[in-house]
VEXDRENKOL-406478 format. One record per residue (C-alpha): y, x, z; residue in one letter. Coordinates in steps of 0.5 Angstrom, whole numbers, padded with zeros to 4 digits, always signed. Each point is the difference from the previous one (the first is absolute). Last residue first. Layout:
N
YXZA ...
END
This chain:
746
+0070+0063+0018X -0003-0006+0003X -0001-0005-0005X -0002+0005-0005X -0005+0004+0005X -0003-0005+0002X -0001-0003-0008X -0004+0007-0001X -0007-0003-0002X +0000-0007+0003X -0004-0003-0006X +0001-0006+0000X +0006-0003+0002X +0003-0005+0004X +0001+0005+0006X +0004-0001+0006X +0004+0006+0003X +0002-0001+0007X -0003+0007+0001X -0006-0001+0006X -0002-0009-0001X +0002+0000-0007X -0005+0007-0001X -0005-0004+0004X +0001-0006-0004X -0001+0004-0007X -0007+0002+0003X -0003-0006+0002X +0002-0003-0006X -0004+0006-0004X -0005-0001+0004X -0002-0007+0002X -0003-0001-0008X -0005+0006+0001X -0005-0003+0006X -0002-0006-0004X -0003+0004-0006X -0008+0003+0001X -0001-0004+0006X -0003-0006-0002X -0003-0007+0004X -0005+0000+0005X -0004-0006+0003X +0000-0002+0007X +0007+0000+0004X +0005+0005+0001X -0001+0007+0001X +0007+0003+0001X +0000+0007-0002X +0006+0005+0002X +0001+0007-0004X +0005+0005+0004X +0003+0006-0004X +0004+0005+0005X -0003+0006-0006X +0006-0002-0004X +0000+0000-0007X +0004+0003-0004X -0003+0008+0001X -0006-0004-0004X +0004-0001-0007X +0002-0006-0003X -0001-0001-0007X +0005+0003-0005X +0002-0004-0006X +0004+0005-0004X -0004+0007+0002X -0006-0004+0002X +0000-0001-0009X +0002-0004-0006X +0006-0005+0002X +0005-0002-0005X -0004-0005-0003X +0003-0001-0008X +0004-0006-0003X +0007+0004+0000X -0001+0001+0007X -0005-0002+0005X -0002+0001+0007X -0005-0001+0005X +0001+0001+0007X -0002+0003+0006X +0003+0003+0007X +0002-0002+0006X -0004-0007-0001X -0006+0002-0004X -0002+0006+0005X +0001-0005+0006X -0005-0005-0002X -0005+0004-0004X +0000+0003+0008X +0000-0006+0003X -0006-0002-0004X -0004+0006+0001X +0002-0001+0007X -0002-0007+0001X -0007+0002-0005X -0002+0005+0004X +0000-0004+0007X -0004-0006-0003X -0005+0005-0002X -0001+0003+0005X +0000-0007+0003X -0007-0003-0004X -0001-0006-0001X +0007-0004+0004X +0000-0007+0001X +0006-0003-0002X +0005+0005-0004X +0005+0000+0006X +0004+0008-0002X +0004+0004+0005X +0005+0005-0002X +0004+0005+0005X +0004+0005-0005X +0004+0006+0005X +0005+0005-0002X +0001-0001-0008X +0006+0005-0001X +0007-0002-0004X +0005+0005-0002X +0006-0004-0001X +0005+0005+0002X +0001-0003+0006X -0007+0001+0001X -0004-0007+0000X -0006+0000+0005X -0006-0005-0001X -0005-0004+0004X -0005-0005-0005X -0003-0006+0003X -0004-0003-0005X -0004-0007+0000X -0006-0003-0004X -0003-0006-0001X -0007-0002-0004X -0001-0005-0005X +0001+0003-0005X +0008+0003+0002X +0003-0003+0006X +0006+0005+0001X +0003+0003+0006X +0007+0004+0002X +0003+0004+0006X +0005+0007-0002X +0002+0003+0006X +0006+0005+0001X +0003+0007+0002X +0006+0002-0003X +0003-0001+0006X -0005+0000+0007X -0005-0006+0000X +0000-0004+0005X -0007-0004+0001X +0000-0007-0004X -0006+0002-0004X -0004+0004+0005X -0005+0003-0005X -0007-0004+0001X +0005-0006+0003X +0003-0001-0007X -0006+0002-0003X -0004-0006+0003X +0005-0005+0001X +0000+0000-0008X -0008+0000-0001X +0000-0006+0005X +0006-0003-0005X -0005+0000-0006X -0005-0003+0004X +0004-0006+0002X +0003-0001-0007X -0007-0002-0002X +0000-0001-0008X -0006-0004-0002X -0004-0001-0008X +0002+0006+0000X +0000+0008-0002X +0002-0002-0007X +0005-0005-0001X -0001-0008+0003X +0002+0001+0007X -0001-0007+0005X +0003+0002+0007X -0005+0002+0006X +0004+0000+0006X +0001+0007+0006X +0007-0002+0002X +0006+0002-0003X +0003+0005-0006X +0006-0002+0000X +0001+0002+0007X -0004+0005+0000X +0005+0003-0006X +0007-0002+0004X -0003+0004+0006X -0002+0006-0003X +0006+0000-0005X +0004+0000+0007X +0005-0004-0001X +0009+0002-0001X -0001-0006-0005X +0002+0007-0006X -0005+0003+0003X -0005-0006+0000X +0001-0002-0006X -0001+0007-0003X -0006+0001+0002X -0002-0006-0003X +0002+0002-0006X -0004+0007+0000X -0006-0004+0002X +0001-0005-0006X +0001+0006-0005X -0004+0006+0002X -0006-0006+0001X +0001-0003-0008X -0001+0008-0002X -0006+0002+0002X -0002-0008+0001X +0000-0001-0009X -0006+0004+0000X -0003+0003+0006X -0002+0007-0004X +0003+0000-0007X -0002-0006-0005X +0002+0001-0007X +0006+0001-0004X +0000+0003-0007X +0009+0001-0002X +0003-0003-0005X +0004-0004+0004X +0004-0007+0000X +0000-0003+0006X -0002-0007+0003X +0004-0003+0005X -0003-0003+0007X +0002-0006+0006X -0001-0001+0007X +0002-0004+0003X -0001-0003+0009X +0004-0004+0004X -0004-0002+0006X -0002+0007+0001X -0008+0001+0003X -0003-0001-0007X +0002+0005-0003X +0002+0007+0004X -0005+0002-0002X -0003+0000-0006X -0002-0008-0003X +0004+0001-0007X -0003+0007-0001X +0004+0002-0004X -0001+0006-0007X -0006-0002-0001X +0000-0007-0001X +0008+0002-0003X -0004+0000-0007X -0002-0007+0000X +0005-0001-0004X -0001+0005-0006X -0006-0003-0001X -0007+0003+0000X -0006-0001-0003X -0001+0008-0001X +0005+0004+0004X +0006+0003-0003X +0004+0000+0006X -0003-0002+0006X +0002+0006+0004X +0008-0003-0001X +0006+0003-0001X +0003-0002+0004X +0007-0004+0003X -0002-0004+0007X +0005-0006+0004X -0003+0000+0007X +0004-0005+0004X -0001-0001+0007X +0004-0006+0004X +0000-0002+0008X -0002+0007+0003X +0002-0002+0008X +0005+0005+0003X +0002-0005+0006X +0007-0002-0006X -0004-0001-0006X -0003+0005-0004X +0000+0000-0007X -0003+0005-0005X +0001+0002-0007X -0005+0005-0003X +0001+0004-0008X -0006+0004-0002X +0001+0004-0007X -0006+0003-0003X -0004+0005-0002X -0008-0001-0002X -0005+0005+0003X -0002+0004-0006X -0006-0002-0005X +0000+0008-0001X +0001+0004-0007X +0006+0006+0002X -0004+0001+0007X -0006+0001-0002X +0001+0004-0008X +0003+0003+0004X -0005+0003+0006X -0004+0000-0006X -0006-0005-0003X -0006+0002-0002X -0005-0003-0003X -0008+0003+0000X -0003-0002-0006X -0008+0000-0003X +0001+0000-0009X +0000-0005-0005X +0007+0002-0001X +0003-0007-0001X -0005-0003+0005X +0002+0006+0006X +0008-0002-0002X -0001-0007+0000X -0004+0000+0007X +0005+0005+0003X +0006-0004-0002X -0003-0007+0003X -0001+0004+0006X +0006+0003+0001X +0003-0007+0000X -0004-0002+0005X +0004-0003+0005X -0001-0002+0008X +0000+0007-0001X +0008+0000+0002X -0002-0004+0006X +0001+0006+0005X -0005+0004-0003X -0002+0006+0003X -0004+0006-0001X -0006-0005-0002X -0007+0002+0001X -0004-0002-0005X -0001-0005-0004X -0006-0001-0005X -0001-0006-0006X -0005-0001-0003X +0002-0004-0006X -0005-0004-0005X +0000-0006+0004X +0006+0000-0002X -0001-0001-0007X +0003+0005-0004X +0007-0002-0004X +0003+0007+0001X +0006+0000+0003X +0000-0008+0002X -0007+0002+0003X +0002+0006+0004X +0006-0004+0002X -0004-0005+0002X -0004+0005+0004X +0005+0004+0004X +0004-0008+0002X -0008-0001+0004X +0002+0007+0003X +0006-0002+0003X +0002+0006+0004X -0001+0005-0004X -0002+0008-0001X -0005+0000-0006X -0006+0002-0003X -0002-0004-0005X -0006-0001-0004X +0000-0004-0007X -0006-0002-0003X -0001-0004-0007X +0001+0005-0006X +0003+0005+0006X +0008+0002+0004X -0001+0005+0005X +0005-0001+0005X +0004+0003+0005X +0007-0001+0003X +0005+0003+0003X +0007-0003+0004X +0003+0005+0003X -0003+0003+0007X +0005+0000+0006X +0003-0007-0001X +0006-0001-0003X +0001-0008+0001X +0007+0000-0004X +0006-0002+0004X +0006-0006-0004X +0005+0000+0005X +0002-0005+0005X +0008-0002+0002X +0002-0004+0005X +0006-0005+0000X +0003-0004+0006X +0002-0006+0003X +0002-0003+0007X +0003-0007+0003X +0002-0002+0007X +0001-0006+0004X -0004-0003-0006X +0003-0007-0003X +0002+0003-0008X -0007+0003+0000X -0004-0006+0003X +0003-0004-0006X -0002+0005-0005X -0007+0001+0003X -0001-0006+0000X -0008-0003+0003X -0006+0005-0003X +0001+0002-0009X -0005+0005-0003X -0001+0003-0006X +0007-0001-0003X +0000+0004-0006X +0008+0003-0001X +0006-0003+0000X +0005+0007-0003X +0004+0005+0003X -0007+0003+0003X -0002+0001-0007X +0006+0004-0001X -0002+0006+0005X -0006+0000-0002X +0003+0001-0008X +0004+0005+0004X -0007+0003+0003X -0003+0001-0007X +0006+0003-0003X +0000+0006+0005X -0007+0001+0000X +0000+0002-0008X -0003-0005-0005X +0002+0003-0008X -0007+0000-0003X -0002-0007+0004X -0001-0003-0007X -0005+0006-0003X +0003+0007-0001X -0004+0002-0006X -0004+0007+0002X +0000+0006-0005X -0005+0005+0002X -0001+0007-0001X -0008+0001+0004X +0001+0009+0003X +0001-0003+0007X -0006-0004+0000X -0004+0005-0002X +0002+0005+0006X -0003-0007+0002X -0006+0000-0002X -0002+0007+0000X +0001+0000+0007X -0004-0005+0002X -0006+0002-0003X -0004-0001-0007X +0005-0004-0003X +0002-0007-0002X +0007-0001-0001X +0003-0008+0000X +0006-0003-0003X +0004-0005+0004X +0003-0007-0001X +0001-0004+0007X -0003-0002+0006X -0007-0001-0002X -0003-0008+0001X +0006-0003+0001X +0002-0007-0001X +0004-0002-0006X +0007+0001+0001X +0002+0005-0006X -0007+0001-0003X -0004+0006+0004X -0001+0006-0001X -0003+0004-0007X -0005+0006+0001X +0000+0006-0003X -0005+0005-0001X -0001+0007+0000X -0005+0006-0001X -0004+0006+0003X +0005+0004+0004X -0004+0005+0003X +0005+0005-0003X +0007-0002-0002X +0000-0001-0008X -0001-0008+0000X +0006+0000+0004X +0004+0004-0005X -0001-0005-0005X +0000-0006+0004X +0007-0003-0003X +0001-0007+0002X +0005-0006-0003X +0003-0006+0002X -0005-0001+0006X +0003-0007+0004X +0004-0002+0005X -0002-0006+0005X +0002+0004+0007X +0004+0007-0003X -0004+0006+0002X -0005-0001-0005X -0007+0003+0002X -0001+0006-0001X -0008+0001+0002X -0006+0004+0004X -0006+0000-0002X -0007+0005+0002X -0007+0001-0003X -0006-0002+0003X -0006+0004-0003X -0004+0000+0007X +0003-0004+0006X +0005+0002+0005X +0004-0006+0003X +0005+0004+0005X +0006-0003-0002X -0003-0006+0002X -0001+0002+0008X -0006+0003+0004X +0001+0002+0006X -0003+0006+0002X +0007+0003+0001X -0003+0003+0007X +0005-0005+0003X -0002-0006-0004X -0007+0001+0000X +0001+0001+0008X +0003-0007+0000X -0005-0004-0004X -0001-0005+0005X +0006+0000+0003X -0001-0001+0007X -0001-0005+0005X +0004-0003+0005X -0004-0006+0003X +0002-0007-0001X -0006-0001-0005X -0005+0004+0003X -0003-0002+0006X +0001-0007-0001X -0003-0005+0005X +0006-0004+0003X +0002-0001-0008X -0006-0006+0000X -0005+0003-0006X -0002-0004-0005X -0005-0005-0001X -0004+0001-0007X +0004-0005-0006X -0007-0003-0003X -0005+0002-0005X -0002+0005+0003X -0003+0006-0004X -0008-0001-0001X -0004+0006+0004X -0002+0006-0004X +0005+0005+0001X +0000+0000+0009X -0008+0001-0001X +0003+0006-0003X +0006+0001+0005X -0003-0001+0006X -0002+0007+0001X +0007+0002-0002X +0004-0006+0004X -0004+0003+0006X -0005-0003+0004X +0001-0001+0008X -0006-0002+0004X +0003-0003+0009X +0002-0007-0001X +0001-0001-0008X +0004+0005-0003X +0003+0002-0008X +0003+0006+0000X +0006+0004-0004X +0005-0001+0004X -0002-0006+0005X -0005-0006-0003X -0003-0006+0004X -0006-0003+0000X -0002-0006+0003X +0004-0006-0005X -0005+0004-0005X -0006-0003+0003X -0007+0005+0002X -0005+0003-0006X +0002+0007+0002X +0000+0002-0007X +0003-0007-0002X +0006+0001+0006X +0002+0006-0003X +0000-0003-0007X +0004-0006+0002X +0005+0005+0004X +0001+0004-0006X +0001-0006-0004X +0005-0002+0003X +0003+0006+0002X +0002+0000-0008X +0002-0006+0000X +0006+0002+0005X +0002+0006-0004X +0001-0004-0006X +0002-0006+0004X +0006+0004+0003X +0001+0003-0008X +0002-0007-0001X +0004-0003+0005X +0005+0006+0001X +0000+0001-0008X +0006-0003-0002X +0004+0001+0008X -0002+0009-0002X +0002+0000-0007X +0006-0004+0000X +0005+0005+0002X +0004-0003-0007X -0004+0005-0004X -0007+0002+0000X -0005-0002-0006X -0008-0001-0001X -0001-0007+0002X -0008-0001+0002X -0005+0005-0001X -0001-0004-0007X +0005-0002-0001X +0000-0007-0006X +0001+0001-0007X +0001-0006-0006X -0003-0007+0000X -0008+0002-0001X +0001+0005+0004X +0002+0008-0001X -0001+0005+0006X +0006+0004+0004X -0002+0006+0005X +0005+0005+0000X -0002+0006+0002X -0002+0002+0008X +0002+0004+0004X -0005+0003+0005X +0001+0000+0008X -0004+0003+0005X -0003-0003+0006X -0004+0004+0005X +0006+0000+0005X +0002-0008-0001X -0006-0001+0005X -0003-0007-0004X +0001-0006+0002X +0000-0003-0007X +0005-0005+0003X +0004+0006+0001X -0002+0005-0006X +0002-0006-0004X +0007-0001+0002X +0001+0009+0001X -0002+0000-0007X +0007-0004-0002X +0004+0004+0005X -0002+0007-0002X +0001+0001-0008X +0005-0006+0002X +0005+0006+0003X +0006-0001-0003X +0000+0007-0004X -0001-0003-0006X -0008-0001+0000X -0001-0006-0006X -0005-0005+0003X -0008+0000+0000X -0002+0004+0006X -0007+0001+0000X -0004+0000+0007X -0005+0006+0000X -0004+0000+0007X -0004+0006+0001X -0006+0000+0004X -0005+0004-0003X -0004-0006-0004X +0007-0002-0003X +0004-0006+0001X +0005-0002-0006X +0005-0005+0001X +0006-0003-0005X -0004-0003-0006X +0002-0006-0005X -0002-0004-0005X -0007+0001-0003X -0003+0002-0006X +0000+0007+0000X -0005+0000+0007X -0005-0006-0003X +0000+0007-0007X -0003+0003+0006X +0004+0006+0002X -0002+0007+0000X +0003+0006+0005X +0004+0005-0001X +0006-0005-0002X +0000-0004+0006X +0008-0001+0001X -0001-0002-0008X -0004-0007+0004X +0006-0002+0004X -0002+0000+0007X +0000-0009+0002X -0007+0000+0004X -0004+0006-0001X -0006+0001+0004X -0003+0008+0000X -0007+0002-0002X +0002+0005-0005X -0001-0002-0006X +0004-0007+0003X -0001-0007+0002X +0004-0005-0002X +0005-0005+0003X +0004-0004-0003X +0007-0002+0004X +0005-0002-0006X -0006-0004-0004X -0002-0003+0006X +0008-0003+0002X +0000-0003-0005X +0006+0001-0006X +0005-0005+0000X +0004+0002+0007X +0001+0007-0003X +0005-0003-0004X -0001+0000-0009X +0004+0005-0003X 
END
């Protein structure tokens, strides 16, 4: 798709007046459906703002809302430099918006698509020019209507003034409509003057939520819609042998079924793997059909895999020299001249994304329409794949999402939307697909696992001299298309990570691992697991050098500099911001306080996308190994801060994912099949486990916000394992924790 910087600002803020008197300037024409559009209306590429006659203000939101907030922080940009009073406003979701040019697809609400907590910093700039230019022309129409100059007039929550005459948006907003769009970036704001980014707002749909007005996927309700729900392969590239439908087709409501194939081994997905279908009048029809299917299934190449195999072939892989991806100074010579020297090995598992809703998917499949319903984080990925399934220009597709019940980056992947949209062509009818729990957990792209081993060197005064990261992996990357098996590490390390850059002797080097298992990408990729080794090893020097981790990581960290990051979140890593955020949950919690026995703190940090984020957890260990969180205190540095509510609801979302990952989830497999199928043996955090002394602390820092929605999960599970350290003495490398206290303590 071609970038947003390409497309002219007049085609992205075309304005037009409506039927009912109201200025538009950047809402999406589906927002007005009661109303008539004007075929100038459908033509153009971009609407965001709609002000009627009464008053009201409706912004539109056009990213994917997964419970980080952007369905408020994106409108809270343009109501800002709109001036309007953030109480009259309301929020529409808006479809996908994309239209074909003369050299392929362009967006036409700008890039629709959330992950990488890119939504707020991608669309800082622009939706401020959407509010900005809208003001605008309001002030221009208020000073034509009083004939003075537009440099006099002011606006102020919803009012254009000039001396002692105010007229409301609404008023002006006719006028307002038939006035040329500037060509020319409007003048923003001077962040002293917010009066609406900065403040806590909240949620705007929070009492839908609450009273269970929200709409998710699942509740995609449509005339004639028929229901799927498939068996799919338990074995990763096995295919169908057989099938006996028989008794299927006799269960009431069941109307027919269908197979689909999977993918060729090692080719790039577009489903998971070889299923059959069963379409009904409802759900349940579907699946107790789906009990009655007798399949026979070929177990593939990976028919054989279990957990144990895969970590001894980790383990052998470490024995071997591997894909050295960075190499500062000499880190061999560093090593044989160190005061002291340390290794260690850490384990991370495979975790599935689980998120409350399963994976669903609506589509109605016509000669040439598609119209989807679905709850995605990548809506643009939503439509190639409509169009892969079905061969219909995109153009063609009209795409909806609701509201996601969680994603974590698990619907960064449209597999279930390639499977609905062949179900609903082959049957030619309406199709809501259902996953189960199961089919969720058993068929994820998981969180890859892998082995970690650390050496360290520290000279005689305590100083880290020499760091070396040597990873075995099954990498995320696997199977994508246009990608060689050496460039698989790139998501796996990231060479400029802290503590790069900052040690003299510094390698890093990666091995790829066999596995059969879909991977993806899991909230922080690469950083949820990458902190709890590096954090851990630091902690560990510091013990075993009688330093305080605290210490011994500010003095590593240094002094507030800008250093050159080539990974995401870049182009500078700050070291300095990342130490601030340490101090300040080291100070928040009394780190260096005497503790009774069994009691201890745990301290780390992570820079993740551009933002820092450091934990201190306080925790008690029994001397049967019974551990209790007693007290977290977080503090988070995203740059400039839109909406802090919602800060704070993502530090502790994230903290808690954090900690339920580490104490309890793992995916497993045995004889070729995922263990794992439910709650009951992949048990989420329950609510008794947090603690109510709970701290969030954000550090502002600059003029530009960066994401939230990841950075405060990788310090958790470091956090933790070193409080435990700190009150039992047990030290843990692997995750997850589950009863190891208990084992070592007995």
């Amino acid at each position: 798709m071609n970038q947003i910087d390409n497309i002219s600002r007049r085609h992205f803020l075309i304005g037009a007046a409506t039927a009912s008197g109201g200025f538009l300037l950047g809402v999406p024409v589906q927002v007005l459906a009661s109303e008539q559009s004007s075929p100038e209306q459908d033509r153009t590429l971009g609407f965001f703002i709609r002000i009627d006659a009464d008053g009201s203000i409706w912004i539109g939101s056009s990213q994917p809302e997964m419970g980080q907030g952007v369905k408020t922080a994106l409108p809270m940009l343009i109501a800002e430099e709109l001036d309007a009073d953030w109480q009259q406003v309301s929020v529409n979701q808006m479809p996908l918006g994309i239209v074909k040019t003369n050299d392929g697809y362009t967006w036409k609400y700008g890039g629709q698509g959330v992950g990488g907590s890119t939504a707020v910093s991608r669309n800082w700039q622009f939706l401020r020019e959407v509010g900005a230019t809208a003001r605008q022309m309001l002030v221009q129409a208020a000073a034509a209507h009083w004939q003075v100059p537009a440099q006099e007039c002011q606006t102020e929550k919803g009012w254009v003034i000039h001396n002692d005459k105010r007229l409301s948006y609404a008023s002006l907003a006719p006028l307002a409509a038939s006035l040329e769009v500037p060509e020319q970036a409007p003048k923003l704001k001077n962040p002293a003057d917010f009066h609406i980014i900065g403040t806590p707002c909240k949620v705007v749909d929070g009492r839908d939520i609450v009273t269970g007005q929200a709409k998710y996927g699942l509740d995609e309700k449509v005339p004639g819609m028929k229901y799927a729900v498939m068996a799919r392969c338990p074995y990763a590239d096995g295919k169908l042998v057989s099938m006996d439908d028989s008794q299927t087709l006799k269960v009431p409501g069941v109307i027919r079924t269908l197979t689909i194939e999977g993918p060729a081994p090692g080719e790039p997905y577009t489903v998971q793997a070889a299923a059959v279908a069963v379409i009904a009048d409802s759900t349940w029809a579907a699946m107790q059909g789906r009990k009655a299917l007798k399949l026979n299934w070929s177990k593939g190449p990976f028919g054989d895999d279990s957990s144990a195999e895969f970590e001894q072939q980790l383990e052998g892989l470490l024995q071997q020299k591997g894909q050295i991806i960075r190499s500062d100074g000499d880190v061999e010579t560093a090593m044989q001249g160190a005061g002291s020297t340390h290794s260690a090995r850490y384990f991370v598992p495979f975790v599935s994304h689980a998120p409350l809703e399963p994976q669903n998917c609506f589509a109605h499949v016509q000669d040439n329409r598609v119209d989807i319903s679905v709850p995605t984080q990548m809506p643009s990925g939503a439509s190639r794949a409509a169009h892969a399934a079905t061969g219909v220009d995109r153009e063609h597709i009209h795409i909806r999402f609701p509201r996601l019940g969680g994603g974590f980056g698990r619907r960064l992947s449209v597999d279930y939307v390639y499977e609905a949209c062949l179900i609903s062509k082959q049957s030619k009818l309406p199709v809501q697909l259902v996953w189960s729990r199961e089919d969720d957990l058993r068929h994820d792209f998981y969180r890859p696992s892998g082995l970690h081993e650390l050496h360290g060197a520290m000279d005689d005064k305590g100083k880290v001299t020499a760091w070396r990261h040597r990873l075995a992996s099954a990498s995320k990357y696997y199977r994508r298309p246009n990608l060689d098996e050496s460039e698989y590490w790139t998501s796996e390390l990231y060479p400029d990570d802290f503590p790069a850059n900052l040690i003299g002797n510094f390698e890093a080097e990666y091995h790829s691992a066999r596995c059969g298992l879909p991977r993806g990408s899991w909230r922080a990729p690469g950083h949820c697991v990458n902190a709890f080794v590096i954090q851990s090893f630091i902690d560990e020097l510091a013990h075993l050098n009688k330093q305080s981790p605290l210490a011994l990581q500010l003095a590593m960290l240094g002094d507030y500099r800008e250093i050159e990051y080539s990974n995401h979140g870049g182009p500078v890593y700050n070291p300095g911001r990342q130490a601030a955020v340490l101090k300040k949950v080291a100070t928040a919690i009394g780190y260096d306080k005497a503790r009774p026995k069994g009691r201890g703190v745990g301290l780390a940090s992570h820079f993740t996308f551009g933002g820092y984020a450091a934990h201190a957890i306080e925790v008690s260990v029994s001397d049967l190994g019974d551990l209790r969180i007693e007290r977290i205190v977080a503090a988070i540095d995203c740059g400039l801060v839109v909406n802090p509510a919602g800060v704070e609801a993502q530090v502790q979302g994230g903290t808690i994912d954090g900690l339920s990952t580490a104490l309890n989830l793992q995916i497993t497999q045995q004889q070729g099949k995922v263990v794992q199928s439910n709650f009951h043996d992949y048990p989420l955090l329950k609510m008794a486990m947090v603690p109510t002394d709970f701290e969030v602390h954000i550090v502002p820092y600059g003029d530009t916000p960066v994401g939230v929605g990841e950075m405060a999960l990788p310090p958790v599970a470091p956090a933790l394992t070193n409080g435990i350290f700190a009150a039992s003495g047990v030290r843990i490398r692997r995750l997850p924790i589950k009863d190891q206290l208990r084992q070592e303590m007995a």
